[in-house]
Predicted model as a PDB file, atoms N, CA, C, CB and O in Angstrom, pLDDT in the B-factor column:
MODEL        1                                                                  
ATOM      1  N   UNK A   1       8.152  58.175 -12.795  1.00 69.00           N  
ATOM      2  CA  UNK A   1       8.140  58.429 -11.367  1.00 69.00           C  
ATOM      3  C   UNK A   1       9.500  58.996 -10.979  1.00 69.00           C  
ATOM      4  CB  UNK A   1       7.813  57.133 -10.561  1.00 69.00           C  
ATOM      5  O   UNK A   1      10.503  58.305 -11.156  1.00 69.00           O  
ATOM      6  N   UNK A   2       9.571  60.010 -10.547  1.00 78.00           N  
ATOM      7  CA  UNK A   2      10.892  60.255  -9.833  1.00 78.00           C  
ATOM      8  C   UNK A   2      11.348  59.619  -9.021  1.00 78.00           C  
ATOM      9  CB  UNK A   2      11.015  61.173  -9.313  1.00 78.00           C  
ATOM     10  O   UNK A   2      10.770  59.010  -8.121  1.00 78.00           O  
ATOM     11  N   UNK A   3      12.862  59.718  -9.337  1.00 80.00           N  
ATOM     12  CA  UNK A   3      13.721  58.666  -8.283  1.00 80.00           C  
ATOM     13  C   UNK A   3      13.668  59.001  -6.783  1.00 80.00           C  
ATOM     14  CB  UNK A   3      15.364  58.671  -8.631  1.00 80.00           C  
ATOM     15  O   UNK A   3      13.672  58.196  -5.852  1.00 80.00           O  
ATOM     16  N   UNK A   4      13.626  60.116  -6.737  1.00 86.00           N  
ATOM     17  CA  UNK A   4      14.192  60.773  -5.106  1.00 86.00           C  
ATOM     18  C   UNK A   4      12.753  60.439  -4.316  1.00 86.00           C  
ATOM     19  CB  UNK A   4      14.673  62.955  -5.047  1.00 86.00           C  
ATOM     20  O   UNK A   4      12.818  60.300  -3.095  1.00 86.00           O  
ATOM     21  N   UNK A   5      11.773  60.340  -4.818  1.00 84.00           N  
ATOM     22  CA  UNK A   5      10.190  59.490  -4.561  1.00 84.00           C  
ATOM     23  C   UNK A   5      10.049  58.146  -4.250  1.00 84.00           C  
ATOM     24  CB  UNK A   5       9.319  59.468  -5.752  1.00 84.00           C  
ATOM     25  O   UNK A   5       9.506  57.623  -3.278  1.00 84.00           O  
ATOM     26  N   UNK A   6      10.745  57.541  -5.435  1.00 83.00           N  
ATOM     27  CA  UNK A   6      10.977  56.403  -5.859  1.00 83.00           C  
ATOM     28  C   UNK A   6      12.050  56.111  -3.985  1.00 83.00           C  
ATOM     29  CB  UNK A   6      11.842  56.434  -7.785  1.00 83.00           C  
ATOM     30  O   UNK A   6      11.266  55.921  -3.056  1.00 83.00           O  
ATOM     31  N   UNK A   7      12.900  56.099  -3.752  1.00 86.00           N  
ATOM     32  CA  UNK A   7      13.582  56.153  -2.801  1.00 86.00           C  
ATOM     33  C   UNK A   7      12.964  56.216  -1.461  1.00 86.00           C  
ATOM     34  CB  UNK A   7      14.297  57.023  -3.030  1.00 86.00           C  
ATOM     35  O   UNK A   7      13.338  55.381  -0.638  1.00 86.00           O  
ATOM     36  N   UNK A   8      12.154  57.005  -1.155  1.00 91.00           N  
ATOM     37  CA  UNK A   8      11.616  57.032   0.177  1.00 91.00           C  
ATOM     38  C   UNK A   8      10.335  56.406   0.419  1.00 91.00           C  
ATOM     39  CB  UNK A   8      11.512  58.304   0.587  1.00 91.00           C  
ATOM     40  O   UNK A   8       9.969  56.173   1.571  1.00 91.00           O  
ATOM     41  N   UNK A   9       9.403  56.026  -0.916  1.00 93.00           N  
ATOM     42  CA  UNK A   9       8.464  54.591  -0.616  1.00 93.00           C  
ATOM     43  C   UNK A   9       9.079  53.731  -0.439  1.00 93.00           C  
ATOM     44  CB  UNK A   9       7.595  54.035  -1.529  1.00 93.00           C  
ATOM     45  O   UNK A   9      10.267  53.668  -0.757  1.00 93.00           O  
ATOM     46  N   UNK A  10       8.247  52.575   0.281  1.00 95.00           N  
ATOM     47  CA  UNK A  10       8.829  51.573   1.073  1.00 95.00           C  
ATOM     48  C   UNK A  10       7.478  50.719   0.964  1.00 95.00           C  
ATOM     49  CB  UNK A  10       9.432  52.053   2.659  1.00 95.00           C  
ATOM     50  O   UNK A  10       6.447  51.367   1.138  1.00 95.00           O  
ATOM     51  N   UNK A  11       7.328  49.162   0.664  1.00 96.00           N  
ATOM     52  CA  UNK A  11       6.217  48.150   1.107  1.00 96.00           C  
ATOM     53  C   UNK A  11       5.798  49.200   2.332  1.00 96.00           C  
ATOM     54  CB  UNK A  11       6.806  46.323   1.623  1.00 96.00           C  
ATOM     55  O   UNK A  11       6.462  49.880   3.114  1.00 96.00           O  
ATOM     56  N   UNK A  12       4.257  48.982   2.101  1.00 96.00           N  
ATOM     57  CA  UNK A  12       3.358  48.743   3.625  1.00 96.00           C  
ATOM     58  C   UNK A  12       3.026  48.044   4.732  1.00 96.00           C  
ATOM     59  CB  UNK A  12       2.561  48.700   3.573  1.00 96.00           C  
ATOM     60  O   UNK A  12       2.365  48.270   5.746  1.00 96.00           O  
ATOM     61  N   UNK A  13       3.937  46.714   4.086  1.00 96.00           N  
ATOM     62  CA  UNK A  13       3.786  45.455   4.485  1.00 96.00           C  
ATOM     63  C   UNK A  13       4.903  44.676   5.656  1.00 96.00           C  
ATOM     64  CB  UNK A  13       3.776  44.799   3.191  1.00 96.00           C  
ATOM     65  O   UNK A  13       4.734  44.124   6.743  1.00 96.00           O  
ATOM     66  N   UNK A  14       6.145  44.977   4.754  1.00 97.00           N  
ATOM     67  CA  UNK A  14       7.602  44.647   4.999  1.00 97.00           C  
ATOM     68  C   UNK A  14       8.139  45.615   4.931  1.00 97.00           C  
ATOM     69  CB  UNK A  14       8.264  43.802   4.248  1.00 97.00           C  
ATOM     70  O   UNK A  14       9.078  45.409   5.701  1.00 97.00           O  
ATOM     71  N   UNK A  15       8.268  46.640   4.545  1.00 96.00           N  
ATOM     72  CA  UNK A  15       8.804  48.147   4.903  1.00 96.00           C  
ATOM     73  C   UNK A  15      10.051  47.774   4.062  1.00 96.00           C  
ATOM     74  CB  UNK A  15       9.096  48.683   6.773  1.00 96.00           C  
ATOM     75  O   UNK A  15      11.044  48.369   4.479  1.00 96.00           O  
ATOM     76  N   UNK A  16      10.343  46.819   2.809  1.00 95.00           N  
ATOM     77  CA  UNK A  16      11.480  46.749   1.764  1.00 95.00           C  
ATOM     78  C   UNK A  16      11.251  47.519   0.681  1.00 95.00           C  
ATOM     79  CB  UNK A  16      11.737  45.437   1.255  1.00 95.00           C  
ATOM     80  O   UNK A  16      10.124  48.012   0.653  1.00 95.00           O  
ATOM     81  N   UNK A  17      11.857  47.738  -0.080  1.00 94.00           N  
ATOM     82  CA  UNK A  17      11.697  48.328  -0.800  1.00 94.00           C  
ATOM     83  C   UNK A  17      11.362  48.136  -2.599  1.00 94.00           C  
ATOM     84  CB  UNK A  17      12.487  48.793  -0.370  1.00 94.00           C  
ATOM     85  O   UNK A  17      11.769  47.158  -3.226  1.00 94.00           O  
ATOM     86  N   UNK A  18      10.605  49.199  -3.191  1.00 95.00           N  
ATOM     87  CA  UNK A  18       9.963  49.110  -4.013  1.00 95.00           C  
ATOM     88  C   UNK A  18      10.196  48.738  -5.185  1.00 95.00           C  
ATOM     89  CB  UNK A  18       9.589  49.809  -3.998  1.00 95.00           C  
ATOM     90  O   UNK A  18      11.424  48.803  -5.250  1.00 95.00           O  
ATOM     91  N   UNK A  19       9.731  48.304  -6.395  1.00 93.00           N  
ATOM     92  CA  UNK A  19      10.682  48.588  -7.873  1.00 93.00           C  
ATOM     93  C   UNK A  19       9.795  48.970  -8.894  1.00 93.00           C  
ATOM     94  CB  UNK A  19      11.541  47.214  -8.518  1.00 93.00           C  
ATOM     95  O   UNK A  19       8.981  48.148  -9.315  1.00 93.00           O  
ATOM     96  N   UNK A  20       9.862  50.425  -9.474  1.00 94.00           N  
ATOM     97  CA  UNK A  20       8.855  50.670 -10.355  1.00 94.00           C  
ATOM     98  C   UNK A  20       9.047  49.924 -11.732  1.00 94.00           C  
ATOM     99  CB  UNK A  20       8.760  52.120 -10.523  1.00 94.00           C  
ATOM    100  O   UNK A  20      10.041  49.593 -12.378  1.00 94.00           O  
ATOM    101  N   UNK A  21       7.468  49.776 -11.945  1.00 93.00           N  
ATOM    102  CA  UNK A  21       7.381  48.943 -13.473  1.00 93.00           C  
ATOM    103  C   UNK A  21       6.737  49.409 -14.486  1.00 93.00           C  
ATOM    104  CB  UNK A  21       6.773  47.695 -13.458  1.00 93.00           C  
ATOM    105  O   UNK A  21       5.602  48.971 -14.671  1.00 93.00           O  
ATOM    106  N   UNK A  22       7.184  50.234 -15.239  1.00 91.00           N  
ATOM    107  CA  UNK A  22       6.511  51.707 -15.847  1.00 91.00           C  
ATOM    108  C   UNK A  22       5.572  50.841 -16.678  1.00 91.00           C  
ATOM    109  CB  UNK A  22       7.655  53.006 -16.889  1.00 91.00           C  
ATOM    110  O   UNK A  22       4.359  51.044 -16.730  1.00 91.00           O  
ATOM    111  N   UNK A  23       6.134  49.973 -17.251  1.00 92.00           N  
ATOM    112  CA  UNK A  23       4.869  49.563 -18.531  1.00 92.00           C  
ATOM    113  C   UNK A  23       3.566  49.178 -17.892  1.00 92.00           C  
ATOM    114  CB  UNK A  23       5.294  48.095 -19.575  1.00 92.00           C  
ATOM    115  O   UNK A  23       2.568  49.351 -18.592  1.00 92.00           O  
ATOM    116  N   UNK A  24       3.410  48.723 -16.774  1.00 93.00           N  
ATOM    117  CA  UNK A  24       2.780  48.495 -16.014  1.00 93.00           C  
ATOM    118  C   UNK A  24       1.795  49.739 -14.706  1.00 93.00           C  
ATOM    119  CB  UNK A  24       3.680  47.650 -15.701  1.00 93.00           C  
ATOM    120  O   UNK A  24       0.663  49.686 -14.226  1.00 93.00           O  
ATOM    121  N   UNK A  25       2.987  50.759 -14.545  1.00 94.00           N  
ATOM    122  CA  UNK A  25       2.484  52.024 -14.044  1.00 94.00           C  
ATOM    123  C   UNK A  25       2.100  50.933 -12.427  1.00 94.00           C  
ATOM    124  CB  UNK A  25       0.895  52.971 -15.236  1.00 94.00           C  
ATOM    125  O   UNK A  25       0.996  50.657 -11.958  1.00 94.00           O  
ATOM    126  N   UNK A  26       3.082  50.651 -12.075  1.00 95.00           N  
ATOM    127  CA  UNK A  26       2.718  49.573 -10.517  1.00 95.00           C  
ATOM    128  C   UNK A  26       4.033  49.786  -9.638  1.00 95.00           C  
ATOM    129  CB  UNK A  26       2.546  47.465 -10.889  1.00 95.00           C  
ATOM    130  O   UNK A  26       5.060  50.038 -10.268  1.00 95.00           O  
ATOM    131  N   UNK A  27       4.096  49.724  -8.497  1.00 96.00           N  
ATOM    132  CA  UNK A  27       5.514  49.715  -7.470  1.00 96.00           C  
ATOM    133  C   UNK A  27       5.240  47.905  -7.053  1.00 96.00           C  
ATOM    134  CB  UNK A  27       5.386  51.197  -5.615  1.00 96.00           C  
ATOM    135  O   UNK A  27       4.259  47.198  -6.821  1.00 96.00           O  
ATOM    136  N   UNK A  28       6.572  47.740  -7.121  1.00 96.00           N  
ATOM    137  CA  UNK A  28       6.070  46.455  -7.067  1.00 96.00           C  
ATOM    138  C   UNK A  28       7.154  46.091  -5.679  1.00 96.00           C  
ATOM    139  CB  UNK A  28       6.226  45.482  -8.705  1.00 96.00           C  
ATOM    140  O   UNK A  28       8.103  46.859  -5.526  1.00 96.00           O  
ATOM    141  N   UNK A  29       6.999  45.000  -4.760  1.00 96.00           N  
ATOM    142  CA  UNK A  29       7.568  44.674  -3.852  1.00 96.00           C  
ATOM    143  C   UNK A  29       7.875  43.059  -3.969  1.00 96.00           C  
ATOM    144  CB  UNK A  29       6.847  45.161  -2.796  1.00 96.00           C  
ATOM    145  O   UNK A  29       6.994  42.200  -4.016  1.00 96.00           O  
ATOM    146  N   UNK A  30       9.233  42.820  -4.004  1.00 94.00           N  
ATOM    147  CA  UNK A  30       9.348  41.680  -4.207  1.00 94.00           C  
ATOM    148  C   UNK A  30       8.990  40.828  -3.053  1.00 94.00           C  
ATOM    149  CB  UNK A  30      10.476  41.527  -4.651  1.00 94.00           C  
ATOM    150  O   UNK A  30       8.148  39.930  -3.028  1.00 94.00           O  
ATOM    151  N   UNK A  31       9.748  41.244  -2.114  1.00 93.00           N  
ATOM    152  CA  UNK A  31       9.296  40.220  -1.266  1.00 93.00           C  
ATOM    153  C   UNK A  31       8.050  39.828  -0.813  1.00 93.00           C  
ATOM    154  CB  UNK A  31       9.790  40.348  -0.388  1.00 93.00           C  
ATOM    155  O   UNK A  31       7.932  39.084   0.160  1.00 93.00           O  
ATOM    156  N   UNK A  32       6.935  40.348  -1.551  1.00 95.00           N  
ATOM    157  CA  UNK A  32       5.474  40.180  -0.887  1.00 95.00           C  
ATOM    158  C   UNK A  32       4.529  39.978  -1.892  1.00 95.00           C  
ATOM    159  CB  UNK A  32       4.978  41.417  -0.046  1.00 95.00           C  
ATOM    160  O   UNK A  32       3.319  39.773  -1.788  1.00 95.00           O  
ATOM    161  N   UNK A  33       5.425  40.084  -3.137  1.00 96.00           N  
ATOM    162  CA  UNK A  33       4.810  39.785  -4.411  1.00 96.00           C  
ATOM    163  C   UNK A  33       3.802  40.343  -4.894  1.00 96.00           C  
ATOM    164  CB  UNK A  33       4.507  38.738  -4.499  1.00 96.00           C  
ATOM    165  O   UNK A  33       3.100  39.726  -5.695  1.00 96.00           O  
ATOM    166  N   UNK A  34       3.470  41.785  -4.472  1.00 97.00           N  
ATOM    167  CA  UNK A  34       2.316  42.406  -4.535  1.00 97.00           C  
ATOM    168  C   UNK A  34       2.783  43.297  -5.153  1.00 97.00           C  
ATOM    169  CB  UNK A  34       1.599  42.709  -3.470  1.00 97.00           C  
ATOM    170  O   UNK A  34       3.942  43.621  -4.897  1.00 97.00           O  
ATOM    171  N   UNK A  35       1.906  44.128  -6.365  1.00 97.00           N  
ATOM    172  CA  UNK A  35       2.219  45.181  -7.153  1.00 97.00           C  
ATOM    173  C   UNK A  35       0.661  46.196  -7.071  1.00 97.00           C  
ATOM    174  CB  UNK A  35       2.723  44.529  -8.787  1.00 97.00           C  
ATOM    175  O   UNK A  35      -0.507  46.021  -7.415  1.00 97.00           O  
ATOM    176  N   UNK A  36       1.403  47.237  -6.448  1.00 97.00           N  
ATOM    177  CA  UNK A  36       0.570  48.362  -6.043  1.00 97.00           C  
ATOM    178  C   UNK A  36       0.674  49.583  -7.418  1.00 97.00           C  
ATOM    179  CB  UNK A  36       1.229  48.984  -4.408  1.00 97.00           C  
ATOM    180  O   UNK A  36       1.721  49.882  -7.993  1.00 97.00           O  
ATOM    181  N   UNK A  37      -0.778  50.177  -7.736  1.00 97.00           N  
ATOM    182  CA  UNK A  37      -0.973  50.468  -8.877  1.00 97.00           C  
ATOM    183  C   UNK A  37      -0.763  52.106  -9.008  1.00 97.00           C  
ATOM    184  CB  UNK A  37      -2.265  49.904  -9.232  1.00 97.00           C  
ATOM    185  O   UNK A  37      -0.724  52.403  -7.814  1.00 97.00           O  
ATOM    186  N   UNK A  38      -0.635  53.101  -9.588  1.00 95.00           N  
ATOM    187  CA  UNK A  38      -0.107  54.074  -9.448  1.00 95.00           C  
ATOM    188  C   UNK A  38      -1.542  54.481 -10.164  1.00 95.00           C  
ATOM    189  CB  UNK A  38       1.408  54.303  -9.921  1.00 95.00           C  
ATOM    190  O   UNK A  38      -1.746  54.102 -11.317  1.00 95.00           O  
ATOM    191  N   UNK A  39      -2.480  55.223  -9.490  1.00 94.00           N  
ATOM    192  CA  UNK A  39      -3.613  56.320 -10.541  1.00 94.00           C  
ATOM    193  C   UNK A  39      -3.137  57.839 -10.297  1.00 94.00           C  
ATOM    194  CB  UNK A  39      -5.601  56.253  -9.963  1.00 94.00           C  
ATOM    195  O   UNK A  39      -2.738  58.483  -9.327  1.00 94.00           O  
ATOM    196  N   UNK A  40      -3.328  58.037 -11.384  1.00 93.00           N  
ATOM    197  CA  UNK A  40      -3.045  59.310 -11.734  1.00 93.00           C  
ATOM    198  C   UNK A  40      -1.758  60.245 -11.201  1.00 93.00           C  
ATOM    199  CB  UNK A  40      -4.167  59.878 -11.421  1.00 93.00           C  
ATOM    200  O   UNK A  40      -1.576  61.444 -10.993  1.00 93.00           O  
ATOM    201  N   UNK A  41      -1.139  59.279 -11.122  1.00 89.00           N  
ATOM    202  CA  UNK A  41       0.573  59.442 -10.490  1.00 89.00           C  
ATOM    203  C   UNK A  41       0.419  59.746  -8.956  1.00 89.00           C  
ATOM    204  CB  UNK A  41       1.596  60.958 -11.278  1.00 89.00           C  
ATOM    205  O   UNK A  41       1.054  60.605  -8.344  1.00 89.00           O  
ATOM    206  N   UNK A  42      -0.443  58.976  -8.483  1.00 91.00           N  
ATOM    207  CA  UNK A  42      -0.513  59.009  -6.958  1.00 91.00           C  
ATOM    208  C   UNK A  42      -0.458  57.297  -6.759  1.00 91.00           C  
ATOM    209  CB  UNK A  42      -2.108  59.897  -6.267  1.00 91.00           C  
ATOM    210  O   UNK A  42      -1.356  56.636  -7.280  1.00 91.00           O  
ATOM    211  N   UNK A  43       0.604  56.627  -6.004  1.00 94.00           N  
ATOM    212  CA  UNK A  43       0.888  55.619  -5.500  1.00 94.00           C  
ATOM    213  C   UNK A  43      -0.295  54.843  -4.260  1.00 94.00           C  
ATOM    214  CB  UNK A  43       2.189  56.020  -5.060  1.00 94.00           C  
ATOM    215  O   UNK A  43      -0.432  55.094  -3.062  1.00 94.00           O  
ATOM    216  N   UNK A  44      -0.894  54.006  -5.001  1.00 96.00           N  
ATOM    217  CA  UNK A  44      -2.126  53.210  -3.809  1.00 96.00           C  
ATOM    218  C   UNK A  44      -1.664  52.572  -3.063  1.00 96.00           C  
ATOM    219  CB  UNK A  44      -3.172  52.246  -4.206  1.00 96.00           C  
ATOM    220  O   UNK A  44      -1.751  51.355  -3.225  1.00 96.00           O  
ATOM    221  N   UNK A  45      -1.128  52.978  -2.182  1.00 96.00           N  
ATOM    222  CA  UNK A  45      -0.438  52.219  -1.153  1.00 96.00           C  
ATOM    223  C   UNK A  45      -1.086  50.891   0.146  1.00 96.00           C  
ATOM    224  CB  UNK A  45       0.082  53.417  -0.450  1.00 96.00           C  
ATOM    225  O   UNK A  45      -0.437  50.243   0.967  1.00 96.00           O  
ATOM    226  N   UNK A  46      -1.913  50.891  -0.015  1.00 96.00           N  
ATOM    227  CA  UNK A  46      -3.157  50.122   0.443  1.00 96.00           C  
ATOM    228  C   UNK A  46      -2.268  48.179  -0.020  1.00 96.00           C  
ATOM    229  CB  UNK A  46      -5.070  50.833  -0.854  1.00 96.00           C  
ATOM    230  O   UNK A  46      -1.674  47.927  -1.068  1.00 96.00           O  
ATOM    231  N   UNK A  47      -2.525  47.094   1.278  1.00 95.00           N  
ATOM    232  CA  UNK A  47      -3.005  46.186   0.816  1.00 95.00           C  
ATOM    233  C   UNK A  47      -4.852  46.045   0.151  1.00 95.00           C  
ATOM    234  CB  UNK A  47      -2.593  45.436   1.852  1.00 95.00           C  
ATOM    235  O   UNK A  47      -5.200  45.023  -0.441  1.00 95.00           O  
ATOM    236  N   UNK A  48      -5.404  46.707   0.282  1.00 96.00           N  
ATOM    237  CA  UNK A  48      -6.436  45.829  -0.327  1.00 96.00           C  
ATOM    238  C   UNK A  48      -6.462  46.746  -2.076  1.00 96.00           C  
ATOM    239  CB  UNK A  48      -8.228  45.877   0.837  1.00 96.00           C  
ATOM    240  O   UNK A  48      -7.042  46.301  -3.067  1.00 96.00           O  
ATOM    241  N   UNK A  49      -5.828  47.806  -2.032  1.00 96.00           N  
ATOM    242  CA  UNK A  49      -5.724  48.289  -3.343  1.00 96.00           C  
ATOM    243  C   UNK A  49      -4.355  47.366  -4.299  1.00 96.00           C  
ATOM    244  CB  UNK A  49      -5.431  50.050  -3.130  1.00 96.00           C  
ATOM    245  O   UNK A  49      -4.451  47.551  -5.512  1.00 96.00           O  
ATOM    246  N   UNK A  50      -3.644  46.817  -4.040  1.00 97.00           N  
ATOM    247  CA  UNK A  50      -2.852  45.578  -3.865  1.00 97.00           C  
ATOM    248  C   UNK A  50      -3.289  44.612  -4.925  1.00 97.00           C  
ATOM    249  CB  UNK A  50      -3.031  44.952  -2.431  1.00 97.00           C  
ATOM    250  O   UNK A  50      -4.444  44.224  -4.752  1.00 97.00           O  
ATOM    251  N   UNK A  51      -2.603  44.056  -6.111  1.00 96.00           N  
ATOM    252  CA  UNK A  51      -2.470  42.282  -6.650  1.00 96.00           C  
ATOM    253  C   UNK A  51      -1.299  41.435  -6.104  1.00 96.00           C  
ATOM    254  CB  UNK A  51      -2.199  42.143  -8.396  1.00 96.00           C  
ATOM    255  O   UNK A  51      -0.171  41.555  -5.625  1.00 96.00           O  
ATOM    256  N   UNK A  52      -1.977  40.750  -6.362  1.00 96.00           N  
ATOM    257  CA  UNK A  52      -1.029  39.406  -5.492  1.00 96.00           C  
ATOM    258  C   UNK A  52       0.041  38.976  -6.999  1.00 96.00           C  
ATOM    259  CB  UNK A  52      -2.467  37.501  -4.783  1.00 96.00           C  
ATOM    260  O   UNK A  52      -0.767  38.728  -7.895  1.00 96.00           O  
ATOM    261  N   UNK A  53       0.958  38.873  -7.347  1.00 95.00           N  
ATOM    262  CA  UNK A  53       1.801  37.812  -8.519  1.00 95.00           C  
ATOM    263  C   UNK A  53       1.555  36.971  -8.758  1.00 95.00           C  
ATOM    264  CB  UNK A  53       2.839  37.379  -8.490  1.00 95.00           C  
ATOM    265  O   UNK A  53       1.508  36.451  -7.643  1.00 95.00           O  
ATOM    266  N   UNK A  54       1.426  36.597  -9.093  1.00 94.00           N  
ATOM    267  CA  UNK A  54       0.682  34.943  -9.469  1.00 94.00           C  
ATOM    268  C   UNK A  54       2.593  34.333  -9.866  1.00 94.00           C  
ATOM    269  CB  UNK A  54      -1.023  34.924 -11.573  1.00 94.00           C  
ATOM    270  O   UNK A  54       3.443  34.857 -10.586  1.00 94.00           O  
ATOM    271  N   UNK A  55       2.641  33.143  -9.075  1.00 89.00           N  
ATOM    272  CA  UNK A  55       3.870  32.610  -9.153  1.00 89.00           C  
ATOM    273  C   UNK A  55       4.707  32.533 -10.768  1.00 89.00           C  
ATOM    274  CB  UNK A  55       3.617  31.231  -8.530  1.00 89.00           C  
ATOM    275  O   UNK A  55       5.905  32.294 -10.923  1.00 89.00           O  
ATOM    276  N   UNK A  56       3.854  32.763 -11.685  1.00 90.00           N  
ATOM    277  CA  UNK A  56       4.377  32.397 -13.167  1.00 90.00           C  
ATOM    278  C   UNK A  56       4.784  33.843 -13.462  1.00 90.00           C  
ATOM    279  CB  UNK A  56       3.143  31.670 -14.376  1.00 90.00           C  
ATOM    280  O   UNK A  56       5.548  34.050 -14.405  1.00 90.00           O  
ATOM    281  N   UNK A  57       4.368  34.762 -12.789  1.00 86.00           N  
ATOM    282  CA  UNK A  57       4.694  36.196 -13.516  1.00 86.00           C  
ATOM    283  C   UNK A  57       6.177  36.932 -12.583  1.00 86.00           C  
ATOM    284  CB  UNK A  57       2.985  37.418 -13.332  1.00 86.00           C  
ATOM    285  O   UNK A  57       6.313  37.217 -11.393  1.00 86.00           O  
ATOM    286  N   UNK A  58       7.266  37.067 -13.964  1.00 80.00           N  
ATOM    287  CA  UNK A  58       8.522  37.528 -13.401  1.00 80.00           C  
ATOM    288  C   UNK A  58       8.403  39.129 -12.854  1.00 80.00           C  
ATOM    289  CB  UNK A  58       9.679  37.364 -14.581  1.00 80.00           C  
ATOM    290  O   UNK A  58       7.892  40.194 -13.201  1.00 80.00           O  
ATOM    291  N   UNK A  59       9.103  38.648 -11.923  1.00 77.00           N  
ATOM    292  CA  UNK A  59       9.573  40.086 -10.890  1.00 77.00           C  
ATOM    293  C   UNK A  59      10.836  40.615 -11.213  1.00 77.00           C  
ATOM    294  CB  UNK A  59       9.747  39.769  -9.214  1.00 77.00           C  
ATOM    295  O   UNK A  59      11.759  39.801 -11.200  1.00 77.00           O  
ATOM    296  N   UNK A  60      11.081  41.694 -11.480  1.00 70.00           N  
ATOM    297  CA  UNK A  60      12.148  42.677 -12.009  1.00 70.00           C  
ATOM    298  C   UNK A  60      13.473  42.975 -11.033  1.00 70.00           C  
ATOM    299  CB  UNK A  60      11.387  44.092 -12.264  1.00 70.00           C  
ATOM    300  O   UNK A  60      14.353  43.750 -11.406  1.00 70.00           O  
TER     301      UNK A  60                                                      
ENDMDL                                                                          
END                                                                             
């Protein structure tokens, strides 16, 4: 994902900001614990396109 991209997404939620997780291909938002999935290098920005973290899984 490019950075300068990478930079101007923002949560949908909390409007903080993102952290890509390539192995994963997800933007992930810490504070909301939700990791939004990237298809076909287009960012799903959607809560209901959205997983929740499950408290055991580390955030980057």
């Amino acid at each position: 994902m490019d950075a300068k991209f990478l930079e101007i997404l923002v949560c949908p939620l909390c409007k903080g900001p993102l952290v890509f997780d390539k192995s994963k291909d997800e933007l992930i938002c810490k504070g909301d614990r939700l990791a939004f999935p990237i298809k076909d290098g287009i960012p799903m920005m959607l809560e209901s396109e959205a997983r929740e973290l499950p408290p055991e899984e580390e955030v980057q």
